[in-house]
N, C-alpha and C positions, 0 to 999 in steps of 0.2 A: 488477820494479816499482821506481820510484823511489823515493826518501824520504818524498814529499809524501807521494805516492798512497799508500805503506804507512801512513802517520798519518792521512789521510782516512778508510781503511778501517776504521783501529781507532775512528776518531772515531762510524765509520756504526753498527759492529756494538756498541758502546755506547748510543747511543740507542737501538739496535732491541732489545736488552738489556733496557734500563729501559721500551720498551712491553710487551714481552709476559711480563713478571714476573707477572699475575696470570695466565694463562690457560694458558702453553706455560711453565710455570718450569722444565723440563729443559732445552725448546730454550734458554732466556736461560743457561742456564749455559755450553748450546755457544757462544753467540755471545759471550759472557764470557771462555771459552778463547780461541775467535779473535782476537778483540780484544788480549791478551794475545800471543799470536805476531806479528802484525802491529807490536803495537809493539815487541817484542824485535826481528825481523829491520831494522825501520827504525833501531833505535838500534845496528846492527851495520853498518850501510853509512854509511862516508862523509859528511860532510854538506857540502855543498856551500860553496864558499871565497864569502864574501859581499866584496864591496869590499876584496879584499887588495891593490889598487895604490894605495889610500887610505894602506895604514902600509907601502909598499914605500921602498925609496931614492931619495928628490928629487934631481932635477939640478940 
């Protein structure tokens, strides 16, 4: 998975966290987990070079 897509996911399994807190509050603590690995593995990959020919050397 790319960067985005692993912060999307942790972004998802967060809201879905904060719905089901009264009702499933085991399952919100697995998707609490998840969310948490999702963003560990995203902040362990690379993050992509944004506009690096912007501060490269002018001719």
């Amino acid at each position: 998975m790319t960067r985005t897509s692993l912060i999307h996911c942790a972004r998802v399994y967060l809201a879905q966290s904060r719905h089901f807190t009264r009702r499933h509050r085991g399952f919100s603590f697995t998707l609490l987990g998840w969310a948490g690995n999702a963003r560990r593995r995203a902040m362990a990959e690379k993050a992509d070079p944004v506009q690096v020919d912007l501060f490269g050397a002018q001719a």
